[in-house]
N, C-alpha and C positions, 0 to 999 in steps of 0.2 A: 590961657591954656584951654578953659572951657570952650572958647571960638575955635581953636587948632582943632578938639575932639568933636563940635559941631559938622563943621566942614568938612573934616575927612568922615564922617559918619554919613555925610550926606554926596562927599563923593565916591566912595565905596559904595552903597546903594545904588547911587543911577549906572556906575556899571555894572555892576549884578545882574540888573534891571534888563539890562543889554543883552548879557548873555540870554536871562529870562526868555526874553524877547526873541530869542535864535532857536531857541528847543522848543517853546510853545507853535512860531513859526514853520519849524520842519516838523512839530509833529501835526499840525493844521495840513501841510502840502501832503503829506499822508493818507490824511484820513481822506481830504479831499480826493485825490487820486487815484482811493480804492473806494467811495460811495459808491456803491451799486445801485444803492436803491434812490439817488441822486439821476445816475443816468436812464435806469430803469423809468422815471417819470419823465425827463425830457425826450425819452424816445417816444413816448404812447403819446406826449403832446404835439407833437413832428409828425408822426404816422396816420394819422387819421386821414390824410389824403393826399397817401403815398398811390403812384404807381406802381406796377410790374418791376420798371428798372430801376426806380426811388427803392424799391425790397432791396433789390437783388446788389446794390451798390451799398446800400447801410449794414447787411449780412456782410459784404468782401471787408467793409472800416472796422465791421470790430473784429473780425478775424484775423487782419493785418494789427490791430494796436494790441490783440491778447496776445499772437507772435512776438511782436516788440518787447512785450513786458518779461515773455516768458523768455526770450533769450536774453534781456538786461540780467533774468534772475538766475538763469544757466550761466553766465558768462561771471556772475559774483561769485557763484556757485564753484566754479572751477578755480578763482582766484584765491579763492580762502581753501579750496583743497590744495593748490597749489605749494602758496605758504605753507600749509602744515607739513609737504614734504618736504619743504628749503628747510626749514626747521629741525625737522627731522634728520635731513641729512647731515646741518651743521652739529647737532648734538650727537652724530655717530661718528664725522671729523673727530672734535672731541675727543669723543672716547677711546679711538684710533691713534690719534697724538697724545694720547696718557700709557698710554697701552705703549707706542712708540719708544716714549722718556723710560719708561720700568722696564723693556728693557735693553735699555741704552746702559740704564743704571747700573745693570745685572752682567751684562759685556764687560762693562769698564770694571764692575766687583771680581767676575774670572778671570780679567787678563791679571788685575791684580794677584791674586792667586797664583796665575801661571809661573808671573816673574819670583814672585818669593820662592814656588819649588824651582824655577831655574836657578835661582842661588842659591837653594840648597843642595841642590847635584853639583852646582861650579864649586861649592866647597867642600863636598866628599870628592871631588876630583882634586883638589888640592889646588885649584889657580884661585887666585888673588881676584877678587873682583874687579872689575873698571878695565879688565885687563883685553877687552874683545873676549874672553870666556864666555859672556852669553849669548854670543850669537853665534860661539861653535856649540854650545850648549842645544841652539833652536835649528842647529843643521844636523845633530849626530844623536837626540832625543830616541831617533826608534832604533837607531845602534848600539842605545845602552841600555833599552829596553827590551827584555825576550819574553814571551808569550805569559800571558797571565801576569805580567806586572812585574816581571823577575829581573832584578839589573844583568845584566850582563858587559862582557869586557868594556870599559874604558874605549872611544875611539882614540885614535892616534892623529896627528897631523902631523906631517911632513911634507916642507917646501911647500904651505896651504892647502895641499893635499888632504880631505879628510879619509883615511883607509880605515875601510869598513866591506863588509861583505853584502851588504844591502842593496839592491836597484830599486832606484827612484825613478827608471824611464825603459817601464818594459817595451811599446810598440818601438822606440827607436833602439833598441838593444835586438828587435827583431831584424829590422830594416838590416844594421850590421850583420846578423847571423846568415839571413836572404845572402846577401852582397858578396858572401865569402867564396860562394859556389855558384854568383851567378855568372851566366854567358849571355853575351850581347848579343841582338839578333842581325843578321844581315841586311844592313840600310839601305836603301837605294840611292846611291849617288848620282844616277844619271838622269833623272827628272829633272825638269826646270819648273817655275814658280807655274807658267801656263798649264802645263800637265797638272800641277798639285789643283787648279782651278777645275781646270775638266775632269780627269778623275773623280773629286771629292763631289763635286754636283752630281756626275751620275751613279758613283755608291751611295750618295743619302739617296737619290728619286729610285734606286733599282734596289738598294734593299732596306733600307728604312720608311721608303714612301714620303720622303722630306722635299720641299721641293724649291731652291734657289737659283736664286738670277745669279747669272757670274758676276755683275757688280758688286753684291751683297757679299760676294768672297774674295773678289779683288779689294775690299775695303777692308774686310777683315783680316787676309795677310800684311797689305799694307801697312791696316793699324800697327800689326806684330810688329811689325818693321821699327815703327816710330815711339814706341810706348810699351810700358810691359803692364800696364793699367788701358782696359777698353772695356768700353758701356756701350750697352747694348738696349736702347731704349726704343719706347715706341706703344702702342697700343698692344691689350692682350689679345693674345693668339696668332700673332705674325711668325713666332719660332724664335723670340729670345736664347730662351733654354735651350732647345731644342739645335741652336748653330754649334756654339763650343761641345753640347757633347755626342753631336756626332760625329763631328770632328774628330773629338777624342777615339773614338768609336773606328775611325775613318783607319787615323794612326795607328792604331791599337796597344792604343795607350788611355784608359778610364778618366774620365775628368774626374776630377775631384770636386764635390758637392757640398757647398756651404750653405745652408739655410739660413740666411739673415734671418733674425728676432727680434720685433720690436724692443726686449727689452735687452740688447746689447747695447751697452753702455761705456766698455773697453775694450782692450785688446784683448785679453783674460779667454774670451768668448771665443776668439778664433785663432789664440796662437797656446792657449792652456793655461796652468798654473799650478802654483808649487802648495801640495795642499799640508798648514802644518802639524795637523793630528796624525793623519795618516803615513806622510812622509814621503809622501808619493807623489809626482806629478803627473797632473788630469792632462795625459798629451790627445789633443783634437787630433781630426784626421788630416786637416791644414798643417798642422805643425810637424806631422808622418809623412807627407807629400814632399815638402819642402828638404826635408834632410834626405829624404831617399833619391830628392832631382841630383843633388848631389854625386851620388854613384852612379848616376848613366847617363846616355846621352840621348834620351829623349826627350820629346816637345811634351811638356809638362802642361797642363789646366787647370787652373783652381776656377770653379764657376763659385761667385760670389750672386746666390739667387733672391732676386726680391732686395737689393742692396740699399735702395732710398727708404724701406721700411723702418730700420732706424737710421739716427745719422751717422753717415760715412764718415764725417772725422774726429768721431767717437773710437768707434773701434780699428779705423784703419789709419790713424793720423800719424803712429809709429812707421809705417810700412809707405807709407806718402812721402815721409822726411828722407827714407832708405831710399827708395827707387829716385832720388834727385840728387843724390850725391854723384859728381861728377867719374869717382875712381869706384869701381866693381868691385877693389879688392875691402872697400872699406863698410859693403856692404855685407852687416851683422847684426844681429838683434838679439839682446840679452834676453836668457831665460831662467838663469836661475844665479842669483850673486856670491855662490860658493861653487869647489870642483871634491867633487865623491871620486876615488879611485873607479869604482865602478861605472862610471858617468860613461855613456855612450861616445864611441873614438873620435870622430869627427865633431865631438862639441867642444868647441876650442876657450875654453875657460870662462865654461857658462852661458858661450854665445853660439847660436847657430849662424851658418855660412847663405846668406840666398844667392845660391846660383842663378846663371844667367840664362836658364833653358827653362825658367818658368815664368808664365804668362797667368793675369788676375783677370779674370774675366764679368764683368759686371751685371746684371740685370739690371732695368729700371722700370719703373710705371709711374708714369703722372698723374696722379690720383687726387683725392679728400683722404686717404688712408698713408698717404706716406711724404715722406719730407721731403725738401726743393733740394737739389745738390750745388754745392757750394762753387764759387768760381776756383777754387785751390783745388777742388778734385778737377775738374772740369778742365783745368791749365795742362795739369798734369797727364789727362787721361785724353786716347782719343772716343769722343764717341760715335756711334751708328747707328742712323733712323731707318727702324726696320717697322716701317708703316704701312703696309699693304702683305696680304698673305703670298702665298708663294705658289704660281700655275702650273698645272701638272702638267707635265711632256715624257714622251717616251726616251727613254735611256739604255744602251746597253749595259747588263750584268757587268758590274765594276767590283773587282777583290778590291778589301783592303791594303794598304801596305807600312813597309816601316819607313819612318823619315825621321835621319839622324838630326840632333840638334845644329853638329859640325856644319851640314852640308847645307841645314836651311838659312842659317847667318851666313856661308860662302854663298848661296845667290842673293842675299839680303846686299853685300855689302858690291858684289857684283853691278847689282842694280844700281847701288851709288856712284857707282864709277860709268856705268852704260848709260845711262838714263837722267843725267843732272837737271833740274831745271833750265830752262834753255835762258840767253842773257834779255833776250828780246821782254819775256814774260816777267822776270826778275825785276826788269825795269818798269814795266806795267805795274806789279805787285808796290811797288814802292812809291808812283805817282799817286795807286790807290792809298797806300797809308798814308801819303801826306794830306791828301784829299780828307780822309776819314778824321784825321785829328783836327783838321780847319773846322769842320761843319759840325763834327759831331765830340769831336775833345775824346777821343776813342783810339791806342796806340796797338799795332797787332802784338808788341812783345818779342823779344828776342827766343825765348823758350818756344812758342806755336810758329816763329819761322824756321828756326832748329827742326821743329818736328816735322812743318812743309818739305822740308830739303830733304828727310827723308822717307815721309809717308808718298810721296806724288814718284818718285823714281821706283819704288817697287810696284806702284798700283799701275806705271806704263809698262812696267817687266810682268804683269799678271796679264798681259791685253788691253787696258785701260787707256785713256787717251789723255796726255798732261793735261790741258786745260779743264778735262773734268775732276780730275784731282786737285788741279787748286784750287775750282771752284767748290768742293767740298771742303776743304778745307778753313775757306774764309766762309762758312754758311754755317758749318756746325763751333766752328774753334774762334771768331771774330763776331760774325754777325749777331751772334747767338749775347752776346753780353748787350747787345741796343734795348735786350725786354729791361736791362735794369734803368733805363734812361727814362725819362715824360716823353714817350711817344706820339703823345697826342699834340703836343704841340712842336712834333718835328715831324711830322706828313710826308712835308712838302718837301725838306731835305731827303726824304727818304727815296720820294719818285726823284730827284736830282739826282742820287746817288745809282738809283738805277738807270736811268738813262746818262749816266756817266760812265757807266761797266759794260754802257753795250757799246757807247763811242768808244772806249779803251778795249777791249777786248774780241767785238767785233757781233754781229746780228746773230740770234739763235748761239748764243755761246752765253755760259755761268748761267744757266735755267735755274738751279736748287739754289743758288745763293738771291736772283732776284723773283723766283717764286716764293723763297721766305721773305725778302724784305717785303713783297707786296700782301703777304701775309700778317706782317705786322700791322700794314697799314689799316687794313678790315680790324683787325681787332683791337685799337687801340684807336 
């Protein structure tokens, strides 16, 4: 045992020893390091038979190695200031997530509250618990309630009915009251799509000072045509904003102005909700727009502005699912899960109606400030690169006018029938997909031919020329999904594929489809 306490006594010390050895060490490179009066004598022993530029070179060394020292000690300097605000900031997390949990605690302790006085109302009402009584209990709360806390009558149900004399939806009980006395204004049914092209260019440049290529609005009816969802993206100050609501402007009919907010996070944000203290529902001006398209036959606009701000299928992934249902009729969106007597006419048990003379108008920017849009908006929607500003030309004084909903789906559908894809291109269109799936494992999709068939028949019924609509078509709604592939190491496919569109299609034809693919090439 004595040998065991020997030996480890004596191999415990020569590690010690070790360490010893590492702190005596770094503090010797130290001291070393910082002798002053160390270098102070080998300079005076150096100098004595210095030249002019033996000076003027030994001045520049220690002025460069007192820089070096003094920024190693700046750069420490900032690392440990650094730390102490990581620091800092986790300890204010912290106190943020304690602060969070109390009152999370404090939530969960009121609701509890809530539900015991809702069962004590459902038992001075006389129903039996378990019985669905607390959720007519949480729909009829401010009907049994009168001012200053006072019960008042008992609501009633009948046939789910709750009858009560209360409104929970004043802006759409106005819409109704507007509707009762309104008169429709005289639409103009004699215009064709090309007129709505020229006209509408020279009312923005003659009295808004807006100023549009006819392409930019042959795309934009078009889009109408194919989609009731279109984005509008592109660098800022081209005239996003500024197209749908002149337009509206144009119609004289207001768009409707949605400010996307980073922090939307549901539908809540754009279509309202049912709030339960008050009793009342928070109806947006989206949710006003929409029930009023309902009673007329105007070309409706909801501008959704700055829409990639937060993410789109956050707050629009209800109204995404709606616009792809194949039947119109079956287009509805719940708003509130009970029916109030007083509930607004046309809300048809809880649900509102989205008619078909309303259009979602998008904003984008592709920024560090806002989010990528998903290929499910992107499927769904058409969009449009408005990338270059817009040159002023002279225009005759152009009045606004009215254009019925009726008559803009009659040359919409007109178009379908005048203007079909021709069989020659159709056939072109389909060597190109099979070509695209061989080299690149890339399908266009039955939905973006769906919408070719009918985005390119109205964009030749605006003045446009087929082949520049298909070629838009396959640039923004096809080509546009090759960013998610390794581009880098498909180059080569990619000039193949371009000089395969000009052998099929023919020289100086699909410019925008292969000035983007030669676009990818540089950048990737």
């Amino acid at each position: 045992m004595n040998e065991f306490l020997k030996w480890f006594f004596a191999f415990i010390s020569e590690m010690l020893k070790g360490y010893a050895d590492i702190v005596r060490g770094f503090g010797h490179g130290i001291k070393q390091i910082f002798n002053i009066k160390n270098y102070i004598s080998i300079f005076k022993e150096h100098s004595q038979n210095y030249s002019a530029l033996s000076w003027v070179l030994s001045i520049l060394a220690i002025i460069i190695v007192i820089a070096i020292y003094g920024l190693i000690i700046m750069m420490i300097v900032l690392a440990i200031r650094k730390y102490v605000r990581f620091r800092h900031s986790l300890v204010s997390n912290e106190d943020l997530l304690e602060e969070i949990a109390e009152l999370q605690r404090k939530v969960l302790k009121m609701t509890k509250e809530k539900d015991e006085i809702m069962a004590m109302k459902v038992a001075q009402m006389g129903m039996p618990a378990g019985s669905g009584a607390l959720s007519l209990a949480d729909g009829t709360m401010a009907a049994e309630m009168g001012e200053g806390g006072e019960e008042a009558a008992p609501a009633v149900v009948e046939s789910g009915v709750v009858q009560t004399t209360e409104h929970r939806f004043s802006k759409l009980i106005e819409v109704d009251t507007f509707y009762k006395t309104y008169t429709p204004p005289e639409y103009d049914n004699e215009i064709d799509l090309v007129g709505i092209v020229d006209n509408f260019r020279n009312f923005a440049c003659s009295r808004m000072h807006l100023y549009y290529e006819p392409k930019i609005i042959r795309l934009f009816l078009a889009g109408m045509a194919s989609t009731k969802l279109i984005i509008l993206q592109g660098i800022s100050g081209t005239g996003k904003t500024s197209l749908p609501y002149s337009f509206g402007k144009f119609l004289q009919v207001e768009t409707t102005i949605a400010s996307v907010q980073p922090s939307w996070r549901d539908r809540t944000e754009l279509f309202g909700y049912f709030n339960e203290f008050t009793k009342n529902f928070n109806e947006t001006e989206v949710l006003k727009r929409i029930y009023s398209s309902g009673y007329n036959n105007d070309v409706n606009l909801i501008l959704l502005d700055e829409m990639n701000i937060a993410r789109v299928e956050y707050y629009f992934a209800e109204m995404l699912s709606i616009l792809e249902m194949p039947n119109a009729d079956e287009w509805e969106l719940d708003i509130v899960p009970n029916v109030w007597s007083t509930d607004p006419e046309n809300l048809d048990k809880g649900k509102i109606r989205i008619p078909q003379n309303i259009w979602y108008i998008g904003t984008a920017n592709n920024d560090d400030s806002t989010f990528a849009i998903s290929d499910k908006v992107y499927d769904r929607a058409q969009p449009i690169n408005l990338d270059a500003k817009g040159v002023a030309f002279d225009a005759p004084d152009t009045p606004p006018m009215y254009l019925g909903f009726d008559h803009l789906d009659k040359l919409f559908r007109e178009a379908f029938d005048k203007y079909p894809i021709s069989q020659e291109n159709l056939k072109k269109i389909q060597q190109l997909d099979l070509w695209v799936i061989e080299k690149l494992r890339v399908a266009f999709g039955n939905r973006i031919l769906k919408q070719m068939n009918l985005f390119v028949p109205v964009y030749v019924a605006c003045g446009g020329d087929e082949l520049d609509g298909i070629d838009y078509i396959l640039a923004t709604k096809i080509f546009r999904k090759f960013e998610s592939l390794n581009l880098a190491m498909l180059r080569e496919e990619l000039r193949e594929l371009c000089a395969y569109m000009t052998k099929l299609f023919g020289k100086n034809k699909m410019n925008e489809s292969i000035a983007y693919l030669e676009r990818l090439q540089k950048l990737f």
